[in-house]
C-alpha positions as CSV (number, residue, x, y, z in Angstrom):
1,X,221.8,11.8,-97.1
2,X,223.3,14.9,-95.3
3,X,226.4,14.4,-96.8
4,X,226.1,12.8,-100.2
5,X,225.4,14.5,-103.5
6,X,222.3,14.2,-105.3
7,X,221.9,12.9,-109.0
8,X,220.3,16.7,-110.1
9,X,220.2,15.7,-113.7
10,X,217.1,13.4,-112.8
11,X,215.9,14.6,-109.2
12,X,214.9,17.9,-110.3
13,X,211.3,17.5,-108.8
14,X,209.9,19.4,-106.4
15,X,209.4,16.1,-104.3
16,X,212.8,15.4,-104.6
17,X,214.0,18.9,-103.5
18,X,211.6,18.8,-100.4
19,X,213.0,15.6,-99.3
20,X,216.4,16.5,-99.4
21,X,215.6,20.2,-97.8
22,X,213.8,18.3,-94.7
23,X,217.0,15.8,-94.0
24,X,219.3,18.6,-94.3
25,X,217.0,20.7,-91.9
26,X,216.4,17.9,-89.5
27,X,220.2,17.9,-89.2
28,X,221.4,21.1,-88.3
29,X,218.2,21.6,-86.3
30,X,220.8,19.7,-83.6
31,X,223.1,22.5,-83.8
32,X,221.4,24.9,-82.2
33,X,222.3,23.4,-79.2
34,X,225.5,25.2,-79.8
35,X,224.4,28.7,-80.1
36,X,222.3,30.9,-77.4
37,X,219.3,33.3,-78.5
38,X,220.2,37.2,-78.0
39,X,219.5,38.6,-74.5
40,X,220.3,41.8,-74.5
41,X,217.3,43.1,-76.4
42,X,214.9,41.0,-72.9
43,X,212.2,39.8,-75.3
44,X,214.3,38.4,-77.8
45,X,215.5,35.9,-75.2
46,X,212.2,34.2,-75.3
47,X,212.9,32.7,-78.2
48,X,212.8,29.0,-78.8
49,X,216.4,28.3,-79.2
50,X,215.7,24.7,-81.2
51,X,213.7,26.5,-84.0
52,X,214.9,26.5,-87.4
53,X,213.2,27.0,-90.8
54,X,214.2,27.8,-94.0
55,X,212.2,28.9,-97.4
56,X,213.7,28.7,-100.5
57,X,212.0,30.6,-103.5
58,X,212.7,30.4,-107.3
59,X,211.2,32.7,-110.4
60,X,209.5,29.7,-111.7
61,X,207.1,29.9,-108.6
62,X,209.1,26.2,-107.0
63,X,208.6,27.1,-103.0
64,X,210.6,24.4,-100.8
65,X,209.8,25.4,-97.2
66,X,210.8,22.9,-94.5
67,X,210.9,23.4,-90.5
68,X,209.7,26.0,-88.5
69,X,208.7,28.4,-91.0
70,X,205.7,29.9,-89.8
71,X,206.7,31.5,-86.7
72,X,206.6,35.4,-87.1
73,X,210.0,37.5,-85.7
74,X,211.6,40.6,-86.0
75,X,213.6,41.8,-89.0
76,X,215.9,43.5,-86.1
77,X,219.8,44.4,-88.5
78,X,217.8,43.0,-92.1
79,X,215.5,45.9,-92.0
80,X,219.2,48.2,-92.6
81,X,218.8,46.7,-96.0
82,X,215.6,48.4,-96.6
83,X,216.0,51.7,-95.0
84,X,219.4,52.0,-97.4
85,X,217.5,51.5,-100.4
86,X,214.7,53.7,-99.4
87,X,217.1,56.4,-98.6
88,X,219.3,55.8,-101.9
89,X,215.6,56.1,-103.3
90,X,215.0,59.3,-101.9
91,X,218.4,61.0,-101.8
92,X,220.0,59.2,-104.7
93,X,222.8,56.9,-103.9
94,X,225.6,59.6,-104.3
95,X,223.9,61.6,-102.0
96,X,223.9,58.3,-99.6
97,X,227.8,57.4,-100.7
98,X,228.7,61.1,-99.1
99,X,227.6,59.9,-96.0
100,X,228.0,56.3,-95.1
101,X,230.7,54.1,-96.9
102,X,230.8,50.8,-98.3
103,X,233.9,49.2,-96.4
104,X,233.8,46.3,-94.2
105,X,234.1,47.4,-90.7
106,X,236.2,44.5,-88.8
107,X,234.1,45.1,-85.9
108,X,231.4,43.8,-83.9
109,X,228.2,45.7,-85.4
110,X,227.7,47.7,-82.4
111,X,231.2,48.8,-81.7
112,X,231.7,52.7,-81.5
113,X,235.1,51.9,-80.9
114,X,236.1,52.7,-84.8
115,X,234.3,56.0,-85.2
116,X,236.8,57.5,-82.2
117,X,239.9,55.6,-82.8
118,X,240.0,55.9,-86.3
119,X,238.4,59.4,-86.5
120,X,235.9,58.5,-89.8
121,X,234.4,61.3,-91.9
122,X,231.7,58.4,-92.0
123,X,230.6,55.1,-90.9
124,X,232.3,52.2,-92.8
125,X,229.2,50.7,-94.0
126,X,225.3,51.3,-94.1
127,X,224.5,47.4,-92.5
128,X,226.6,48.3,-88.8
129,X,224.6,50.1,-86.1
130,X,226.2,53.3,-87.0
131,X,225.7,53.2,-90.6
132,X,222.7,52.4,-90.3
133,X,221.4,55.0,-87.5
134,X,223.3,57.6,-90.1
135,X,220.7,56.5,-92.8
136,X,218.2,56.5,-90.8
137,X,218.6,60.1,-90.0
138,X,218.8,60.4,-93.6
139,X,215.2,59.1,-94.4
140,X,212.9,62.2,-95.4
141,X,210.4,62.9,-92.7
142,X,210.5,65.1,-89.9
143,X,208.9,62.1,-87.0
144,X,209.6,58.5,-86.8
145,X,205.7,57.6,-88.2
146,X,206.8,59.9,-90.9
147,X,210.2,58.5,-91.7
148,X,209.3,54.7,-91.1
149,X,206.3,54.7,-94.0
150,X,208.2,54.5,-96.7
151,X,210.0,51.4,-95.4
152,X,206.4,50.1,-94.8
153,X,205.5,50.9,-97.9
154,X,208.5,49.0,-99.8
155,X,208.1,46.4,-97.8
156,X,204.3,46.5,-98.7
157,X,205.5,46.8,-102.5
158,X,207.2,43.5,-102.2
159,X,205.3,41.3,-100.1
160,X,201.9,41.9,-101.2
161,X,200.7,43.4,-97.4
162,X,201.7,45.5,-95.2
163,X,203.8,44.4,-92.0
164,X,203.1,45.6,-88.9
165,X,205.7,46.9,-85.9
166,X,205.8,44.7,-83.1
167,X,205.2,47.4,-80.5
168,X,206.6,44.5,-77.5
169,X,209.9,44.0,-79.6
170,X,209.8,47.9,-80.5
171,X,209.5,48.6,-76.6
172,X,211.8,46.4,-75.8
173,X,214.4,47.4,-77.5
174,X,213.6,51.5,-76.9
175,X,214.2,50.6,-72.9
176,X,217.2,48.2,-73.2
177,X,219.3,49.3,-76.4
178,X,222.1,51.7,-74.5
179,X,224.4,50.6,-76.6
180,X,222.6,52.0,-79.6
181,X,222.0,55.3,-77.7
182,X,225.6,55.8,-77.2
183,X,226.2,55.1,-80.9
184,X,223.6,57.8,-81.3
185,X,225.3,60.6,-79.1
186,X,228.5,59.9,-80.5
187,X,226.9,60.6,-84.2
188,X,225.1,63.4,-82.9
189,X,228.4,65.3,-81.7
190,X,230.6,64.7,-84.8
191,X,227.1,65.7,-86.7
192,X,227.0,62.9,-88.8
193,X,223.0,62.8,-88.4
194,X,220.3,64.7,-90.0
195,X,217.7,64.5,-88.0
196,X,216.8,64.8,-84.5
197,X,218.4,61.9,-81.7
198,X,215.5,61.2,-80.8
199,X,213.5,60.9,-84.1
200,X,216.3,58.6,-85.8
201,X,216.4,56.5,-82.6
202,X,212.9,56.1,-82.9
203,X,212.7,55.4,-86.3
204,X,215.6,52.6,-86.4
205,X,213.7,50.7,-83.1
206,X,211.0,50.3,-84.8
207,X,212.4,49.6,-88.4
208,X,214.0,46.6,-86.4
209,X,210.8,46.0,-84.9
210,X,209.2,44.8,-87.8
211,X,207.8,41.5,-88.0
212,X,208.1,38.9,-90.6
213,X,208.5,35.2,-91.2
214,X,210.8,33.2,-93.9
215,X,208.2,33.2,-96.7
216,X,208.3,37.0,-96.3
217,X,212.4,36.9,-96.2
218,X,212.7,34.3,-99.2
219,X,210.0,37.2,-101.7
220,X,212.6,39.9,-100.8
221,X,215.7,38.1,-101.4
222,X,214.0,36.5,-105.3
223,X,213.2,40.4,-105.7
224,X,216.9,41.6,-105.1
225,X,218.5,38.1,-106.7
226,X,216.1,39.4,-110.1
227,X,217.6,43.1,-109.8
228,X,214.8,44.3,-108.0
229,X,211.9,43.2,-110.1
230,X,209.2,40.9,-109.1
231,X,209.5,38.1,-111.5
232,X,205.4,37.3,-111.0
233,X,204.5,40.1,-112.4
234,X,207.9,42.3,-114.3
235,X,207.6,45.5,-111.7
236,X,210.3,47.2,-111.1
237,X,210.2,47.4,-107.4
238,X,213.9,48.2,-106.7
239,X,215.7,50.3,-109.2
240,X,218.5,48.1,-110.7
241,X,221.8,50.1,-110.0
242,X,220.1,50.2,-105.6
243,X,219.4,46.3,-106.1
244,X,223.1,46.0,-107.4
245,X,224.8,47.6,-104.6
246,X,222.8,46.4,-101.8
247,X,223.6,42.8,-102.4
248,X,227.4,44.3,-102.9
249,X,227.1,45.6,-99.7
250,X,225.5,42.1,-98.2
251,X,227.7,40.1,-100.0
252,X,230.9,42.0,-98.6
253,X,229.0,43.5,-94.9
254,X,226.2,41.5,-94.3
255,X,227.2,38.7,-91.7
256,X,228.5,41.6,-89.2
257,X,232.2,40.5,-88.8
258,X,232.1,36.5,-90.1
259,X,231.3,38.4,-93.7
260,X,234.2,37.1,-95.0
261,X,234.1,34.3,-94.2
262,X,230.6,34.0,-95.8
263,X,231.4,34.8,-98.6
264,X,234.4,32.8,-99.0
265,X,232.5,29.7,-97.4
266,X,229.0,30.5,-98.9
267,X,229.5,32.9,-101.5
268,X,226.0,34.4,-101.5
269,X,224.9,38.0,-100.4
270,X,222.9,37.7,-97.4
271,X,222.3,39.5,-94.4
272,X,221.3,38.9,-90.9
273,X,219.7,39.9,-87.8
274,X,219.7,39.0,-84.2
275,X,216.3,37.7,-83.6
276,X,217.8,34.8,-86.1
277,X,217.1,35.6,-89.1
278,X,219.1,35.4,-92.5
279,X,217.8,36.7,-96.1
280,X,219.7,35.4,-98.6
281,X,219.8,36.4,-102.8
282,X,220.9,34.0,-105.0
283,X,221.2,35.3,-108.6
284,X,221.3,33.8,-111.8
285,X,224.1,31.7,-112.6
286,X,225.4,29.6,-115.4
287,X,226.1,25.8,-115.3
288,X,227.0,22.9,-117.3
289,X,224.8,20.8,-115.1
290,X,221.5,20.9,-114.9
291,X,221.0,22.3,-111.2
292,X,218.3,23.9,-108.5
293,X,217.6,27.2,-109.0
294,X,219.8,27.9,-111.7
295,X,217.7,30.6,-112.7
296,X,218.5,32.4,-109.1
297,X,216.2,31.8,-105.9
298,X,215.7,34.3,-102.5
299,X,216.1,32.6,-99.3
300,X,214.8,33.1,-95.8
301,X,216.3,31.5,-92.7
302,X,215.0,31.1,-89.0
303,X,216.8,29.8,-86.2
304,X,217.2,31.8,-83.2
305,X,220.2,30.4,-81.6
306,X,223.1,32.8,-82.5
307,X,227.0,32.2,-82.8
308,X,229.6,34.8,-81.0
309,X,229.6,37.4,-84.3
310,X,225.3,37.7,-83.5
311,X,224.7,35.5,-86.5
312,X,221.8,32.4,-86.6
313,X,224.3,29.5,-86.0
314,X,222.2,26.4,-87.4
315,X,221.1,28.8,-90.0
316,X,224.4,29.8,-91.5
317,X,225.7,26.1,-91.5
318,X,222.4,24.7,-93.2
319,X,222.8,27.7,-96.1
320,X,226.2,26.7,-96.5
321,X,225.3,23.1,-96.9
322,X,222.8,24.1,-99.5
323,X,225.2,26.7,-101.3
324,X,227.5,23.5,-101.9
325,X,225.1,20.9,-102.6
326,X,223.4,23.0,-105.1
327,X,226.6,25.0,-106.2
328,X,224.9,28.1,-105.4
329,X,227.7,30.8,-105.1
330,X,228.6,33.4,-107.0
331,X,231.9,32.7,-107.5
């Protein structure tokens, strides 16, 4: 069943779409044999390397959740989403466009090789390490408990609770992340941040440090797919025009360096992180056929076994499997 096409004109049914969703999960649940969980953050190597989950959720209230979907992890490079839509909140995105730019990098997301080489009057995009430290340093708030609420609180906005920091993860990654550290030095000299080192550092550990699961990945990506209203209720959670130009910015920076070929393969803005998860934000689209989701759907993606760019390996090929069977794409 992997491989045909379904009838969608007459297998609309939820049933129908749950069956198909558990085959295609049962089969690229094997291919995480061919990826390895991230190591160099120590506790994110304890991760089961054979899960993989996946929630899919459309405006009309259809939930298809299939696999490993209620294991909690860490939002770890998906949170950079949040923090630049809280800063663009608080700043105003020109203020934020000053400062970090909106071009693909072409680089591994925790190179600092760029910055030097190419001498930048900014980082190339708000979803790499740098970038991302730089908004971070942006957030209004003079300590990290400070500058991480208003994450919390979006976050809170959206999901209906509050998440908490998971202070193992957040400690983890405080001791271990040199890389990050360097990237923050290197800022601090050519005085692209605006806070203290050690406050932003703070900050973006434990905005990676937040934990989640898919269901919680799958509300945020409907919200942004719907222009940053809820469609439950009609709130304007996200301003549009910050919606707009985050999932710009996922669809063209959001798989680290594989992005293009995301989009060209997938052709949905998404974003990932290294504990392995994926949000995706599928928006409206218009169709001859009757299809799933037509009316645009968020989804949230677990599987912990990562390819060489960092990004969830089963995950990616079971979202592009979906993208084609259900002609999800943008383009």
């Amino acid at each position: 069943m992997v491989q045909g096409s379904a009838n969608w004109n007459t297998e609309l049914s939820q049933e129908w779409l749950q069956n198909y969703v558990d085959d295609w999960v049962s089969f690229y649940r094997k291919h995480t044999s061919d990826g390895k969980v991230a190591s160099y953050i120590p506790i994110l190597a304890e991760a089961n390397q054979d899960h993989l989950g996946i929630t899919i959720l459309g405006k009309n209230g259809m939930a298809i959740r299939s696999g490993d979907v209620d294991i909690p992890f860490t939002l770890q490079s998906i949170s950079k989403i949040i923090s630049f839509i809280v800063g663009c909140v608080e700043r105003g995105i020109a203020y934020m466009l000053d400062r970090v730019d909106v071009e693909p990098a072409g680089e591994a997301f925790n190179s600092i090789m760029h910055l030097e080489m190419k001498q930048l009057k900014k980082p190339f995009n708000p979803l790499i390490n740098a970038g991302a430290i730089t908004v971070t340093s942006i957030l209004e708030g003079e300590t990290s408990e400070e500058k991480i609420g208003p994450i919390l609180d979006l976050l809170e906005k959206m999901l209906g609770y509050r998440p908490k920091i998971n202070k193992e993860v957040y400690l983890s990654e405080k001791l271990s992340s040199t890389r990050n550290k360097a990237i923050g030095y290197y800022l601090l000299e050519t005085n692209f941040l605006e806070s203290e080192l050690d406050v932003t550092l703070d900050t973006y550990f434990k905005q990676c440090s937040i934990e989640i699961t898919v269901d919680d990945l799958a509300r945020i990506g409907m919200i942004l797919a719907n222009d940053g209203v809820n469609p439950d209720t009609q709130e304007e959670i996200i301003p549009r025009q910050e919606a707009r130009i985050s999932k710009a910015l996922m669809l063209t920076c959001g798989m680290y360096d594989a992005s293009g070929k995301f989009a060209t393969y997938v052709g949905i803005p998404a974003k990932s992180g290294v504990s392995g998860g994926i949000i995706a934000a599928a928006p409206p689209r218009v169709r001859e056929e009757e299809l799933p989701f037509l009316e645009g759907c968020g989804i949230g993606v677990y599987g912990p076994a990562l390819d060489d760019k960092g990004n969830s390996i089963a995950g990616i090929r079971l979202l592009r499997h979906i993208a084609k069977q259900w002609d999800l794409s943008i383009f």
